[in-house]
N, CA and C atoms as an extended XYZ file, in Angstrom:
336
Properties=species:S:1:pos:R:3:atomname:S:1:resname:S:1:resid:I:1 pbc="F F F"
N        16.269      -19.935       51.676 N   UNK     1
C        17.255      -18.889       51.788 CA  UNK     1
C        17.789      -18.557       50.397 C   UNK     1
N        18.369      -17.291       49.949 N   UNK     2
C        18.640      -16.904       49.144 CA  UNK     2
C        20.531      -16.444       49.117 C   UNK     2
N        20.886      -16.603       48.439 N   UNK     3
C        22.456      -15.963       48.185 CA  UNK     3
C        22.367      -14.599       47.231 C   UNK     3
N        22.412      -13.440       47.462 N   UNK     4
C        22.386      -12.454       46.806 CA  UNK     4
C        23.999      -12.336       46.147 C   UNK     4
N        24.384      -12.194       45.258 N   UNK     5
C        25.562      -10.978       44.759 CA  UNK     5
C        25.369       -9.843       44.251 C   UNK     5
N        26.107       -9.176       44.901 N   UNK     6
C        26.208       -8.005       43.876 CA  UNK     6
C        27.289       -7.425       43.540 C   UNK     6
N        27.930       -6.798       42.652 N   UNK     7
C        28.935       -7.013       41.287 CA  UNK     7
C        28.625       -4.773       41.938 C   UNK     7
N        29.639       -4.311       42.105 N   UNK     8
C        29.001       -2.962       42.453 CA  UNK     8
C        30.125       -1.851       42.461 C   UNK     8
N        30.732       -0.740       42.044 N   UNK     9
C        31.476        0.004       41.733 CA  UNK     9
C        31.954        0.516       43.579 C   UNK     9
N        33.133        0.640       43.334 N   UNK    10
C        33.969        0.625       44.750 CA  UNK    10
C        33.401        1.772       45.999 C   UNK    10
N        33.100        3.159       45.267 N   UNK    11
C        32.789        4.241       45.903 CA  UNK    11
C        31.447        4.127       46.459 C   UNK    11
N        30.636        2.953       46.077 N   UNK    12
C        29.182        2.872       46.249 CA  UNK    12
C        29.314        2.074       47.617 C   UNK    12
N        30.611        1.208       47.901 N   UNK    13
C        30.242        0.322       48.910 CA  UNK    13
C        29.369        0.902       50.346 C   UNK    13
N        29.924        1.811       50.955 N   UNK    14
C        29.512        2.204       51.822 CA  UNK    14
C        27.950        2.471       52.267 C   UNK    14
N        27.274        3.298       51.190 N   UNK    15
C        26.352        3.707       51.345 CA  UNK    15
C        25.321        2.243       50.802 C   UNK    15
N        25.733        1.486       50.011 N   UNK    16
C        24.885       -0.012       50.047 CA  UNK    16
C        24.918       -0.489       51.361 C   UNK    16
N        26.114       -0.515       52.209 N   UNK    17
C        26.487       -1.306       53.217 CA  UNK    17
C        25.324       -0.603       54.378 C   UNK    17
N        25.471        0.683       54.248 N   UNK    18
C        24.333        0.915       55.162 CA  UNK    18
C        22.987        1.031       55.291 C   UNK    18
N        22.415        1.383       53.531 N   UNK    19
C        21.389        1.138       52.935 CA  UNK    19
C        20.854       -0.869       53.511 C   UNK    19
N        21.552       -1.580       53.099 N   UNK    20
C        21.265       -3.178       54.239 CA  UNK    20
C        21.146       -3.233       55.382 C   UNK    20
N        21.899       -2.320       56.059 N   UNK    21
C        21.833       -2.282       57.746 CA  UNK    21
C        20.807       -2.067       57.875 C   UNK    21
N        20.249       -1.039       57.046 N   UNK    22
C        18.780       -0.304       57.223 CA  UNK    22
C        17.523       -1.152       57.171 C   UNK    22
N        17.815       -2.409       56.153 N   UNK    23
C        16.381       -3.151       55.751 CA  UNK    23
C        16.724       -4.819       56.626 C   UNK    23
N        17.682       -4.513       57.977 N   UNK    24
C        17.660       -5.534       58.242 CA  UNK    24
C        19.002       -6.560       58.114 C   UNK    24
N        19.449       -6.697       57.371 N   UNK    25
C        20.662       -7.274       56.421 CA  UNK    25
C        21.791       -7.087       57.981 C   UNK    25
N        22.085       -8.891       58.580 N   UNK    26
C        23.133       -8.771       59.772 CA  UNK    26
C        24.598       -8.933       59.557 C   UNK    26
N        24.764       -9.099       57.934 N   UNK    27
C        26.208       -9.414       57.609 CA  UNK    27
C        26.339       -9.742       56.323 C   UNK    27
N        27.360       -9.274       55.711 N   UNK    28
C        27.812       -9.765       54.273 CA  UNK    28
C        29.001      -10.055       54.359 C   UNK    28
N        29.682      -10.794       53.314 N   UNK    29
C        30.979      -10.742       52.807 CA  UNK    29
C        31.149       -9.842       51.630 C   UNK    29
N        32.527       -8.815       51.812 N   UNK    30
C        32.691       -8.131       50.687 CA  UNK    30
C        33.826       -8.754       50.047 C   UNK    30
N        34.379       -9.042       48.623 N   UNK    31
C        35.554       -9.435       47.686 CA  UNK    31
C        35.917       -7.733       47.186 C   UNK    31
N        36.921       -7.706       46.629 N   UNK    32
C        37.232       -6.845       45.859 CA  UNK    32
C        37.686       -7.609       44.638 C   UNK    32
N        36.933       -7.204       43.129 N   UNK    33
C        36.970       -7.701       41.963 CA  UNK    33
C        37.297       -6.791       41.095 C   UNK    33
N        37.440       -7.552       40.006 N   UNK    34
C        37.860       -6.908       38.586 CA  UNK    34
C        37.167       -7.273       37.748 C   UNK    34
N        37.004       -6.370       36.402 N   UNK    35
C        36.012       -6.872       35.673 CA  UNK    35
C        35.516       -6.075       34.581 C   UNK    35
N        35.049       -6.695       33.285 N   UNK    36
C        34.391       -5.495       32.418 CA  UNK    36
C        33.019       -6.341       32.213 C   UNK    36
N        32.295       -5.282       31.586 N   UNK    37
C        30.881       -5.687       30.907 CA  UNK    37
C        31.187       -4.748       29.484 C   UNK    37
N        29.989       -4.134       29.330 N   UNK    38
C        29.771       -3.337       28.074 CA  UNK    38
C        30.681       -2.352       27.944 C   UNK    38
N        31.446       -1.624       28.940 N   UNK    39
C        31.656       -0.463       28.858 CA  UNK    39
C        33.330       -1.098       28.135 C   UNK    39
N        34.202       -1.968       28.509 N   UNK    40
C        34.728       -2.863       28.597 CA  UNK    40
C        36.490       -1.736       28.646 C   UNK    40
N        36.664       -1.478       29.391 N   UNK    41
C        37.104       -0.528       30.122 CA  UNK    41
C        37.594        0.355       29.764 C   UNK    41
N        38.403        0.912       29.968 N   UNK    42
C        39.254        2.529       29.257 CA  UNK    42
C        40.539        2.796       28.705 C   UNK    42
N        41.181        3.996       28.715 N   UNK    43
C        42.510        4.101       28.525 CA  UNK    43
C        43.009        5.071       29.611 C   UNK    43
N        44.159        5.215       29.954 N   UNK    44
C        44.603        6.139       30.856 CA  UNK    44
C        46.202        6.295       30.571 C   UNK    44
N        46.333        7.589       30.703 N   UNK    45
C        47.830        8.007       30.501 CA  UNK    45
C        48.719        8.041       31.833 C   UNK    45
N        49.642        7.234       32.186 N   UNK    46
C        50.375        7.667       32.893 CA  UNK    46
C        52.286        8.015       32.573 C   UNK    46
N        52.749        9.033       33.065 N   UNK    47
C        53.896        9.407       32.679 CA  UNK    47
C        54.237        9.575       31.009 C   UNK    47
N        52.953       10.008       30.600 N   UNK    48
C        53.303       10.115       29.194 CA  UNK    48
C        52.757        9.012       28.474 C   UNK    48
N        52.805        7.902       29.040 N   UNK    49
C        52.257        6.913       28.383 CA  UNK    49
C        50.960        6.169       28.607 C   UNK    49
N        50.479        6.069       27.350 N   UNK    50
C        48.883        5.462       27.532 CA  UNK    50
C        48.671        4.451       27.295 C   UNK    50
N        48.147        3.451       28.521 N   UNK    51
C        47.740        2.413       28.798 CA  UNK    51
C        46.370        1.862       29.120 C   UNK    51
N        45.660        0.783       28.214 N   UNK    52
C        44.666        0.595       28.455 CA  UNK    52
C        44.337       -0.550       29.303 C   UNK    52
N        42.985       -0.030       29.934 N   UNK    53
C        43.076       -1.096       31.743 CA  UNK    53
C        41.892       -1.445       30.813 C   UNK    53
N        41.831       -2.803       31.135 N   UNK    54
C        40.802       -3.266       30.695 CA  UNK    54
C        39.732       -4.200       31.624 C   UNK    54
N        40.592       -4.352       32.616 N   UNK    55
C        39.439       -4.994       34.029 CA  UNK    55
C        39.204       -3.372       34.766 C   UNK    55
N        38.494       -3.300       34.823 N   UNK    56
C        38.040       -2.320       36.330 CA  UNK    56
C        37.626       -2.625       37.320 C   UNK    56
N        38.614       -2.102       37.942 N   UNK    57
C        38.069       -2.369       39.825 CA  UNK    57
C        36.742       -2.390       40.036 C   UNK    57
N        35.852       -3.340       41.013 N   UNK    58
C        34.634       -3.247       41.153 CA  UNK    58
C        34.760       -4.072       42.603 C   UNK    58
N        33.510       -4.059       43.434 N   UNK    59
C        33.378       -4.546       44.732 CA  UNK    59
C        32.039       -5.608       44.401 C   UNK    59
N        32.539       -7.272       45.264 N   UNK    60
C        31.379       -8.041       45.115 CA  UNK    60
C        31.202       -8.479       46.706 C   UNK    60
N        29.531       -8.747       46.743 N   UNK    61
C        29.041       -8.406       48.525 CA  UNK    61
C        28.253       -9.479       47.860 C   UNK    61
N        28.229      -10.539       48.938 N   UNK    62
C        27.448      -11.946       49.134 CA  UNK    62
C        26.557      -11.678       50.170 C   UNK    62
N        25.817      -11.871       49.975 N   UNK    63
C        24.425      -11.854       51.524 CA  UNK    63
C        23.950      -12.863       51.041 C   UNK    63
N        23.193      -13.646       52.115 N   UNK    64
C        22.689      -14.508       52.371 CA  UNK    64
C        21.563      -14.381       53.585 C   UNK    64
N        20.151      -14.255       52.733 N   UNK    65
C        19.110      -13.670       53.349 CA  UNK    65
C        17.989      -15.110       53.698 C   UNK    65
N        16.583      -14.789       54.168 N   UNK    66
C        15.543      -15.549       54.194 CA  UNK    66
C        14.698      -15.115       52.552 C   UNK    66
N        13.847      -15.986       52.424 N   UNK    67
C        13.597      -15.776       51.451 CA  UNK    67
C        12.598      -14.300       51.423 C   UNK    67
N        12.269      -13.788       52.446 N   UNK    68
C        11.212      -12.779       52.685 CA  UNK    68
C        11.622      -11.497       52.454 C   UNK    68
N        13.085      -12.033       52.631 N   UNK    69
C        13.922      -10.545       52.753 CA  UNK    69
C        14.235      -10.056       51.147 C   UNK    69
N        14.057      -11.269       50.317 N   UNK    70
C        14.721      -10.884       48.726 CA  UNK    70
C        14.562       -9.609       48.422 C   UNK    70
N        13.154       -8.892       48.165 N   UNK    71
C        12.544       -8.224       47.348 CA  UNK    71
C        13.068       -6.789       47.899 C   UNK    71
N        13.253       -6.666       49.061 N   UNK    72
C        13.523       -5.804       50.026 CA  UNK    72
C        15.150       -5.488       49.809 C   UNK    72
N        15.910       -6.198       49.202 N   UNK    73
C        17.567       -6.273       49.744 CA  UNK    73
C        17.793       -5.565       48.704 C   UNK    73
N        17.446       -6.292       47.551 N   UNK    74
C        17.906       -6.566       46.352 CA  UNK    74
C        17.241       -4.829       45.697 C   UNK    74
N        15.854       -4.228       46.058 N   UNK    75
C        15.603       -3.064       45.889 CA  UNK    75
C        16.671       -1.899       46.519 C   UNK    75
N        16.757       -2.480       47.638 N   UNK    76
C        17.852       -1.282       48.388 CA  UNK    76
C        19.394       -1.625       47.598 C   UNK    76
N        19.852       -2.574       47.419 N   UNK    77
C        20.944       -2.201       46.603 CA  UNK    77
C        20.799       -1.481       45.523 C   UNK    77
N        20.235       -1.972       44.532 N   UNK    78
C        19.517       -1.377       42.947 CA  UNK    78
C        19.784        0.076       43.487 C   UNK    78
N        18.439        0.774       44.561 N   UNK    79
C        18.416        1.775       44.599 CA  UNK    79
C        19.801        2.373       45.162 C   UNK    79
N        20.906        2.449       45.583 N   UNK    80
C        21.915        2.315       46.349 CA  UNK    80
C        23.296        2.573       45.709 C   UNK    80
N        23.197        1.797       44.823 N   UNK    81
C        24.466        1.573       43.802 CA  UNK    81
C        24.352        2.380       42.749 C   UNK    81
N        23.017        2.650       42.129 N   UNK    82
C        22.595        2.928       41.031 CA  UNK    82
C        23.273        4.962       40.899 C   UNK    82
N        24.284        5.164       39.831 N   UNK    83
C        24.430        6.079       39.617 CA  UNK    83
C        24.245        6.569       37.447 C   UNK    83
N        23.336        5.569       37.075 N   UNK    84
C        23.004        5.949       36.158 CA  UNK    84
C        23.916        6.170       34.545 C   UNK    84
N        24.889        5.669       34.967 N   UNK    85
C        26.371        5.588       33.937 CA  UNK    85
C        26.593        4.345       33.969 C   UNK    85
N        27.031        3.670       32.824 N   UNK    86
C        27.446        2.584       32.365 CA  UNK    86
C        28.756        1.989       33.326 C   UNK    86
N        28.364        0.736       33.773 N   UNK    87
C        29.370       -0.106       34.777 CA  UNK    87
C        28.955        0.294       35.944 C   UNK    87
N        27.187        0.736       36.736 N   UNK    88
C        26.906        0.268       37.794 CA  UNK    88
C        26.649       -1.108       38.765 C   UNK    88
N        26.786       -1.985       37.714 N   UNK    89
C        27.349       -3.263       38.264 CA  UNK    89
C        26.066       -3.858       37.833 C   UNK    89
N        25.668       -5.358       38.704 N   UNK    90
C        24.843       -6.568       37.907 CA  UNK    90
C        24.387       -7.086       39.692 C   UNK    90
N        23.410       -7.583       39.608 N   UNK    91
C        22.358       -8.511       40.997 CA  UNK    91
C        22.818       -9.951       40.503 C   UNK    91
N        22.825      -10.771       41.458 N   UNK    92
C        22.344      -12.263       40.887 CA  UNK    92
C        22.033      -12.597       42.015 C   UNK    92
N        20.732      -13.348       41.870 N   UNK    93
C        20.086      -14.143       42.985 CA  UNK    93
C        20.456      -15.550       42.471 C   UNK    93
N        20.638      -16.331       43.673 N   UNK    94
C        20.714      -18.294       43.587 CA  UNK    94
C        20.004      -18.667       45.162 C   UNK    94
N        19.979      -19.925       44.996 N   UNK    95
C        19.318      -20.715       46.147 CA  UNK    95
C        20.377      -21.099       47.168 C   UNK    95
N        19.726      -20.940       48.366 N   UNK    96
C        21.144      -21.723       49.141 CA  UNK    96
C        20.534      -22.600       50.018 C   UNK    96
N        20.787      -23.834       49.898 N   UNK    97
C        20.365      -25.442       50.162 CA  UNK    97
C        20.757      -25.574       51.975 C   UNK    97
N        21.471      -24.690       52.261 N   UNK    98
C        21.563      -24.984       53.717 CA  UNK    98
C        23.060      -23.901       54.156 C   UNK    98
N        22.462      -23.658       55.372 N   UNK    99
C        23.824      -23.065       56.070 CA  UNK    99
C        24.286      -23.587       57.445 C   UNK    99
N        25.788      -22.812       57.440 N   UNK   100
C        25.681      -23.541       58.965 CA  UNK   100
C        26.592      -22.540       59.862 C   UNK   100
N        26.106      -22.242       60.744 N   UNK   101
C        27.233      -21.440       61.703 CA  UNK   101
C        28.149      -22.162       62.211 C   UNK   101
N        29.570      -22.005       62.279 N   UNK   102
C        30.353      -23.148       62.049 CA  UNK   102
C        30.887      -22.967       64.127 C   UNK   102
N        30.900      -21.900       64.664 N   UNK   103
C        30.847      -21.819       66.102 CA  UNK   103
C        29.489      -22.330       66.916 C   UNK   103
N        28.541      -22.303       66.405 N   UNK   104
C        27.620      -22.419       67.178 CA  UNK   104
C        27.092      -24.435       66.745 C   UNK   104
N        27.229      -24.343       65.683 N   UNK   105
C        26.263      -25.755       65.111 CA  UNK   105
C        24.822      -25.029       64.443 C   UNK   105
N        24.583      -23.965       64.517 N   UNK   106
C        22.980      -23.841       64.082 CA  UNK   106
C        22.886      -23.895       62.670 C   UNK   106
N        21.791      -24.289       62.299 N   UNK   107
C        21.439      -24.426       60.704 CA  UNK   107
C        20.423      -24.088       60.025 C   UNK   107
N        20.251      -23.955       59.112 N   UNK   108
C        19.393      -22.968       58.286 CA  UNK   108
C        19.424      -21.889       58.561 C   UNK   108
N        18.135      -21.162       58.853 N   UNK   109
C        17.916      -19.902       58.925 CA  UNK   109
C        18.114      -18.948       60.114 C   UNK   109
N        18.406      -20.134       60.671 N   UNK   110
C        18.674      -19.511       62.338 CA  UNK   110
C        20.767      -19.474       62.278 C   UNK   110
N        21.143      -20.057       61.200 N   UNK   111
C        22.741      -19.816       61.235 CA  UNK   111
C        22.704      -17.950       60.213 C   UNK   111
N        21.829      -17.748       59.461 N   UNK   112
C        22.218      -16.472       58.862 CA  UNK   112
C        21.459      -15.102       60.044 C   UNK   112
């Protein structure tokens, strides 16, 4: 099994969320995060005064797939999120050693 993240700009959630429904994908967890990379964030004026934000809001979605599903998930987000401007966010794949449905008892692959 695999643990996907993805690190993904707020307005995109939706259409990722259904872009997964589409390839299969029965559930994620979404966080709401903050954060810079390169772009490393902006300035903005309010009431006259200009203040620089330097985390930007961003959305992070955990899935937790089979391993068959990687290539498949991880394309539909890419393709999904992707609006071609700096701070479309970051993938990370890791391993996940075991799961467990905590109502039922089932484990491994039959708990995701």
């Amino acid at each position: 099994m695999k643990l996907v993240q993805a690190i993904i700009k707020p307005f995109k959630l939706d259409d990722v969320r259904d872009a997964l429904s589409k390839v299969g994908v029965k559930g994620l967890t979404v966080s709401e995060a903050k954060g810079f990379g390169r772009q490393k964030g902006h300035t903005e004026v309010y009431r006259g005064t200009e203040y620089e934000i330097d985390l930007l809001p961003k959305v992070s979605l955990e899935i937790v797939i089979r391993d068959d599903q990687l290539e498949t998930v991880v394309h539909s987000i890419s393709e999904t999120a992707q609006t071609g401007k700096i701070g479309d966010g970051k993938i990370f794949v890791s391993e996940v050693e075991q799961a467990i449905r905590i109502r039922t008892g089932e484990e491994g692959e039959a708990a995701v």
